[in-house]
N, C-alpha and C positions, 0 to 999 in steps of 0.2 A: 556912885553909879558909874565916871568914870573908869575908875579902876577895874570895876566887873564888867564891861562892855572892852575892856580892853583884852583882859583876860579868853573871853569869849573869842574874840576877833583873832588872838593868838593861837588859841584851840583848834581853831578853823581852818587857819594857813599851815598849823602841825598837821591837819589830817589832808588840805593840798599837797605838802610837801610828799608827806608820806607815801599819797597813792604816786607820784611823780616815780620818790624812791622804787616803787615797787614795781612800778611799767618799767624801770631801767633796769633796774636789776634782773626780773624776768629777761628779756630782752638779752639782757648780758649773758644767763644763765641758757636760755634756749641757744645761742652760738655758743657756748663754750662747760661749763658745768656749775652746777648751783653751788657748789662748795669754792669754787674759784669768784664767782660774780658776790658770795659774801665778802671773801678778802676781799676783792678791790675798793667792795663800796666799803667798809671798812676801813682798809687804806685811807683811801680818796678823804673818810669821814673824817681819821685822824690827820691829816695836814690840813683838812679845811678848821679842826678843831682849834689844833697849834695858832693857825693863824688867826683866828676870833680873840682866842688870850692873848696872842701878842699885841693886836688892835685894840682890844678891850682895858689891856693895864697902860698901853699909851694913853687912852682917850682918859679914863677913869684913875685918880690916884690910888698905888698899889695901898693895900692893907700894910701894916710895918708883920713882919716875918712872926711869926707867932700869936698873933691875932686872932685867928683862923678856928673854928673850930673842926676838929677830925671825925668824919665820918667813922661807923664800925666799920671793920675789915671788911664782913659782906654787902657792905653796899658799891664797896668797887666791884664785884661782879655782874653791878648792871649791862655790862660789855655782851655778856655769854647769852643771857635771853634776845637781847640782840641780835648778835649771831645768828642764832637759829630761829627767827624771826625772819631774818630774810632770806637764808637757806629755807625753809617752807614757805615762805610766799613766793619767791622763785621758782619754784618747784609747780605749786599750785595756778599761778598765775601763768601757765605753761600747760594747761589742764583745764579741761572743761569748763570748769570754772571761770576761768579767765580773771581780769582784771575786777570788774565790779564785786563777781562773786566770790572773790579770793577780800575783797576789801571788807565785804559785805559777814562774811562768816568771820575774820577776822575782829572788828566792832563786835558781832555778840559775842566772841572768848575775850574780847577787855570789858566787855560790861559786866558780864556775869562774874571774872574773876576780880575786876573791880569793885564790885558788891559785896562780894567776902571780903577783900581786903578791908575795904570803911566799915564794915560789921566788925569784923574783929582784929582792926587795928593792926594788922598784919604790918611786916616790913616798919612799923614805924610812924605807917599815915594815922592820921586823926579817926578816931570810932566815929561813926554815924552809924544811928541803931536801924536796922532793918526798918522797912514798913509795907505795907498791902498794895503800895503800888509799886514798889520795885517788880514783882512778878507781871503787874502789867506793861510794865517799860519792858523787859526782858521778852513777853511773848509778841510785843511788838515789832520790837525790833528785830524778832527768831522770826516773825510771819514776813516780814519784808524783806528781810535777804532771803527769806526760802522764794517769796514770792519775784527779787530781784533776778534769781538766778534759774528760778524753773518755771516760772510762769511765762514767757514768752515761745514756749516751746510744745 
């Protein structure tokens, strides 16, 4: 239990950082341009990366060099969805939408594309079979960002 309540608490701080990411990046992107505010965060992302593995193989003894198993070739492309990940949330978050409902529409396009993925093992991840309440998670969560972002209006 542990484990999974750690997990959870980890999910949690990803999806604080994330909106953080996204209020900055907007921000950045409204003074200057959304295709400039992904480079930087970009940038910025990979030296703060660098430096996590160099503190990481201090702290931690390294693996001996060949250990290691190789991802496929396309999984180093999780870079590029990124990218434009935050070139459109820059973008949007700069836009009626704003901050919540840029967050907000965002979560249902990972749930719903996350639902395909565990249905059919897409990329890699583990199959989880479909069931009758994914569609009510999904209309859930579609009625509350609709309702986050147009209901007060």
């Amino acid at each position: 239990m542990i484990g999974r309540s750690a997990d959870w608490l980890s999910a949690l701080a990803a999806g604080a950082l994330l909106a953080v990411m996204i209020a900055c990046n907007g921000l950045l992107a409204k003074h200057s341009a959304p295709v400039f505010a992904s480079w930087a965060a970009h940038g910025t992302g990979a030296a703060a990366a660098l430096l996590l593995v160099a503190g990481w193989s201090r702290i931690f003894k390294r693996q001996e060099a060949g250990t290691q198993k190789k991802g496929p070739a396309w999984a180093y492309l999780g870079g590029v969805p990124g990218a434009l990940t935050v070139v459109l949330a820059a973008i949007t978050t700069n836009s009626p939408l704003a901050l919540s409902g840029t967050i907000a529409f965002m979560l249902v396009g990972q749930v719903i594309f996350g639902m395909a993925m565990d249905c059919f093992g897409l990329f890699g991840v583990a199959k989880r079979p479909f069931a009758a309440t994914d569609v009510a998670v999904v209309a859930l969560v579609l009625s509350g960002s609709v309702l986050l972002t147009f209901g007060g209006r």
